[in-house]
Structure formats: structure tokens, C-alpha cells
N, C-alpha and C positions, 0 to 999 in steps of 0.2 A: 609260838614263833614258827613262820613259814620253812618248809623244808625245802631243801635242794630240788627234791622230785614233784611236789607242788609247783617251785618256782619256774622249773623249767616247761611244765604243763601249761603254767601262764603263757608262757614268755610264745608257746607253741600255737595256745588258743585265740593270742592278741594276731597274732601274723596269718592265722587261718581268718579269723574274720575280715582281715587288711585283706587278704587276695578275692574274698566275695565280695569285695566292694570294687573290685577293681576289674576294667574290662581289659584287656592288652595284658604286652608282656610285663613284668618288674623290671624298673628301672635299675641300672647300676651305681646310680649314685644316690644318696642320702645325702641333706644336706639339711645342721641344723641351726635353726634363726636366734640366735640371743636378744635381749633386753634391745627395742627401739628398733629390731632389724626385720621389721612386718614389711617397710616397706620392700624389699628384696623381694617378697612371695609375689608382690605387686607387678613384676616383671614375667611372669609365668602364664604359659596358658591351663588354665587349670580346669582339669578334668572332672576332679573327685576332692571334695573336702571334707573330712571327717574330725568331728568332735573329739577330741582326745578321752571325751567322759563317755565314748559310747564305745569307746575299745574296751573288749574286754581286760579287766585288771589293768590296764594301762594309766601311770600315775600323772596326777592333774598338775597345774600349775598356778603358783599361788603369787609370785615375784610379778609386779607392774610390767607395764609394756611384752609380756607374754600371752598372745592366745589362746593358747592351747589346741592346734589343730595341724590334723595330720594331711598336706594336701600334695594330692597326687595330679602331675602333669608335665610340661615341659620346660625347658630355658634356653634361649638359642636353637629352639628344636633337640635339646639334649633329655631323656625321660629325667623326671627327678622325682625324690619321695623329698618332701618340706617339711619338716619338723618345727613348726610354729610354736617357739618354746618349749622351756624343759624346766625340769623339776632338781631344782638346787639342794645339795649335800644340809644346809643351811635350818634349809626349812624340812626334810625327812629324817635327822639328827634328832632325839636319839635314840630313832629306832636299833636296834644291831640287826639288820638288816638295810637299813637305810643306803646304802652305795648300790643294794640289789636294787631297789625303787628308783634310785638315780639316771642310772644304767638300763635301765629294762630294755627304754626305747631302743637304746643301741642292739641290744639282744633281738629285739622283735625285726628290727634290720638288718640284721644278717641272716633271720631264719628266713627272710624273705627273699634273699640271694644278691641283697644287694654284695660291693665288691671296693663300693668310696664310701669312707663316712668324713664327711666335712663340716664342720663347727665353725661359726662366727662368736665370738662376744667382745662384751664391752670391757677396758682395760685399763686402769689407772697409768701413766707412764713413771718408771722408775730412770729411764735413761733420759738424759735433761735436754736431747738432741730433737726428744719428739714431740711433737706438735698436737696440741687436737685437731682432731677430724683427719691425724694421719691413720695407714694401715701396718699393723704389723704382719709378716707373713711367721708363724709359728717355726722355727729350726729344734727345739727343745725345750722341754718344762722341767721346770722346780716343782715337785709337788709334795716335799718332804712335811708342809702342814699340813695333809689332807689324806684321809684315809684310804688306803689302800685299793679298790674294789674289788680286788680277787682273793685278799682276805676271807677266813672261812672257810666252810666245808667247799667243798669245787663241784661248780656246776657243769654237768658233762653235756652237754651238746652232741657229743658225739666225735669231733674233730679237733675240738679245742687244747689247748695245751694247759696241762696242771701245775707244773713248773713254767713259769714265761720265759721264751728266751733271750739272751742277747739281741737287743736289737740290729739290725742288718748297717753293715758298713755306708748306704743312705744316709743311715740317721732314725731318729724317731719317727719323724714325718717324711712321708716319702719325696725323696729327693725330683723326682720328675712332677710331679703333682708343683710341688711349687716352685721350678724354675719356669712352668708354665705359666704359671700366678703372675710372675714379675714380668714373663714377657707379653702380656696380657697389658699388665701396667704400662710399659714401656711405650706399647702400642697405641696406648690412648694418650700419651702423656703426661702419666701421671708417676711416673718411677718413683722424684722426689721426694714423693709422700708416703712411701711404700718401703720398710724397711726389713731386715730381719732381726729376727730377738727370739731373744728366751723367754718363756711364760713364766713366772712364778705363782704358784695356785695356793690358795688359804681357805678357810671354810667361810669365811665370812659370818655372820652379819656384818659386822663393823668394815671398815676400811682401816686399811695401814697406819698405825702412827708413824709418826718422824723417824723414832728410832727404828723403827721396823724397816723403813722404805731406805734409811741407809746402809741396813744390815741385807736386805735384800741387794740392793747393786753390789753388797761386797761379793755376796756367795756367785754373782754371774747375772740378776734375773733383768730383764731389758723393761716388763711389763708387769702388772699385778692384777690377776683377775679370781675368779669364784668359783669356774665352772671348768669344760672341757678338758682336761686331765684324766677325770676319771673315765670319761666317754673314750677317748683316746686309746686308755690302756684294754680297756674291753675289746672296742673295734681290732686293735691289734690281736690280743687272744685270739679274736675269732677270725683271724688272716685277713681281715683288710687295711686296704691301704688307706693313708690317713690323710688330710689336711686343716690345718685351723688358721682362720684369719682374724687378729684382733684389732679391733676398733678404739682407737685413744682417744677418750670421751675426758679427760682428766692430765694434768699435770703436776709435778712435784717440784718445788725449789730444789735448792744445792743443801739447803738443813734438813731436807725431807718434808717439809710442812707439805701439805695436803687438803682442802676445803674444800670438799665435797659432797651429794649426797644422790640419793638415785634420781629423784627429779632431773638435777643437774643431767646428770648421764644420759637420760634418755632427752630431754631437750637437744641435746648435742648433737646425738644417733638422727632427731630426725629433722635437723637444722637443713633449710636447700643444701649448701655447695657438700657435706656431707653423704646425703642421700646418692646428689648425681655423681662422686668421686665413686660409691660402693657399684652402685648400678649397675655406670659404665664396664669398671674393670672387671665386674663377674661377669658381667653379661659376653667379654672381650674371651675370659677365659674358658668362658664354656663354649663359644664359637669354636677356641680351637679343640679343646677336645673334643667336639665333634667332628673337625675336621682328622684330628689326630686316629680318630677310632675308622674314619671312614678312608685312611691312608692303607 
């Protein structure tokens, strides 16, 4: 079994090789693509693309519609690093280490200095209000099915915190990050489709049954997805600030039924009116953070 000081050797060697690939400075934002959401990189000028199998120790990706590729370059002239999929609790279960392999990439982007880690994925809807091919903007996650990642011995960084603490009167997700999101939305016309909610996170393979997805709307949860949670709570440890935007590729009756399966989901993700709703509004929100950062 991998040790804390191995892991964090990895985690130090994947980011030394990411900055010899890279000419310029490191970008401050991270951002990373979920199940169907390639085409988003497609919007970028891309500088550098790196095989996710040729980073040192950096974990591959086994889940359809993900790449696997680390690609470094812009968005609205904003620097970004693109995380071309990720590696699901799902399929690295049941390593007891497995949420370290989860996680890693997040780890490898912070030692890189990044400062945003941002996540898309795809999301079944639990609230009966939402539509496919709407957006949810992340306000808070349920992630009581799903393993901890700071579980375990604590890996020191140096900075990090071993106790995590209270999150900030923001919220989870940081509150300016996505009142930007919506007025991004708003800008292109697309508010309607853009809600906020709560994530609910489970380990997956399976999707929800009926009872599941009713007991879910009791506890609060708006969405139901696989992923981003644990990304989340790491990114937090290591003091950045967070956002996750989920995509509703699925919806639930009022009994919970559900008929789904990942074909489904990604057909959805890369359906036209879809693709141009994601496009537009990121491409809207990252205009203004660059204006925002150049105010």
C-alpha cells in the first residue's frame, strides 16, 4: 500500500513534468470536463496537450466519453489547464487508497499553483422542475454515499489543513464564482435553463432507483451525479476556490422512476442545442473573469 510520502512525491513529480511541458506562466484556473463535455476543450486555443498516460503516476480514465488529456491553453483569452476527464471513485474502488487516485489530478493542480478548480458533470435530475440539457450551478453537495477523501493518514503538502474547516459563510462553492456563472447566463439568454441546486453524490456504477431518488429530494438533493464532490473537498483543503456546473442529461417522474443509461447521457451532452447552451455560457463567463481580473 502507497504511503503518504510516496504519494505526495507523485503528486509533486506529475506537476514537475506538467511545468516542462509548458512554456508561459500557470494558469489560475483548472477546469475539469466530465462524461460528453470534450466538446468545451473544443473552444480553446490549445497550446499543449498532454496524454494523461504519459504524466508521471497520473491516473487514467476508463468511463466512455472521457479522453484522458491534460490540455494546456486559453478560453476567452483566459490561461486554463483542461482536464479531459477523470478517474471515477467507481472504477479505483476497492483500492483503500482509491479517493488518493481520484483526487490526484486535483492535487497535481494545486502544486501547480493553480487558485480555481472547476468541474462539469453529468447529472440525473431529482428536482421534477428540471429539464434535460438544463444547467445546474452547484450551491452545495450531499455526499454522505461516498467516501470521504481526506479519510486516512493526512497528506501534508505543506499548507494544507488536517482538520478541514467550517466552510466560509459563502458556502461550499464560492459565492462570487457563481453569481458570475448566472450572469454569464443571463447575458446570453439563457438564465431559464440555469438553475441552482444541491448535488447529491453516490459511488455509482448503478443509477438511483425510485426509492433512492425519492429519499434523495427528501434529504434536500436538486441533482444526482458520480463524481465532483470529492474533487471539491480536496480543492477546498488545499485553499482553492471552487465551482461545479452540472449538466441534466436525465430526468425522474414524481415516483422516482428513472430509465437511463450512459449512452443515453452522453448522446444528450453532445446533442446540438446542448453543446451551444454549454459553449455560449462558459465561454460568456470566462470573458468576464477576465475582464473581472483585468478591473
Amino acid at each position: 500500500m502507497i504511503s503518504p510520502k510516496v504519494y505526495v512525491a507523485k503528486v509533486r513529480a506529475a506537476a514537475a513534468y506538467i511545468r516542462s511541458r509548458v512554456n508561459g506562466p500557470m494558469p489560475k484556473i483548472s477546469l475539469t470536463l466530465g462524461s460528453g463535455m470534450d466538446d468545451l476543450a473544443e473552444q480553446m486555443v490549445k497550446e499543449v496537450v498532454i496524454p494523461y498516460r504519459l504524466i508521471p503516476g497520473f491516473p487514467g480514465v476508463s468511463a466512455p466519453g472521457h479522453k484522458g488529456e491534460l490540455i494546456y491553453g486559453t478560453i476567452a483569452g483566459v490561461p486554463v489547464f483542461a482536464l479531459s476527464g477523470r478517474e471515477h471513485y467507481y472504477n479505483a474502488a476497492p483500492d483503500p487508497r482509491a479517493m488518493w487516485w481520484v483526487t490526484l489530478a486535483v492535487q497535481v493542480m494545486a502544486e501547480l499553483g493553480v487558485q480555481i478548480y472547476m468541474s462539469t458533470n453529468a447529472v440525473g435530475a431529482a428536482n421534477m422542475s428540471y429539464k434535460v440539457g438544463d444547467l445546474m450551478v452547484v450551491t452545495d453537495h450531499i455526499a454522505l454515499a461516498m467516501p470521504n477523501p481526506l479519510l486516512g493518514p493526512h497528506l501534508d503538502f505543506g499548507s494544507n489543513w488536517y482538520f478541514q474547516p467550517m466552510y466560509p459563510k459563502v458556502g461550499t462553492y464560492d459565492l462570487k464564482l457563481r453569481s458570475m456563472f448566472h450572469r454569464a447566463a443571463a447575458i446570453v439568454r439563457e438564465s431559464r435553463r440555469v438553475h441552482r441546486g444541491v448535488l447529491f453524490v453516490q459511488t455509482g456504477r448503478t443509477y438511483e432507483t425510485p426509492a433512492e431518488v425519492r429519499a434523495i429530494r427528501i434529504l434536500g438533493g436538486d441533482a444526482m451525479g458520480m463524481s465532483t464532490a470529492p474533487e471539491v473537498i480536496v480543492a477546498t483543503n488545499r485553499g482553492l476556490r471552487t465551482l461545479a456546473v452540472s449538466i441534466v442529461s436525465n430526468t425522474t417522474k414524481k415516483d422516482g422512476t428513472n430509465a437511463t443509461n450512459h449512452e443515453e447521457v452522453v448522446r444528450v451532452l453532445k446533442s446540438p442545442p446542448v453543446r451551444r447552451r454549454v459553449a455560449k455560457i462558459f465561454l460568456r463567463f470566462f470573458e468576464l473573469y477576465r475582464r473581472s481580473e483585468a478591473a
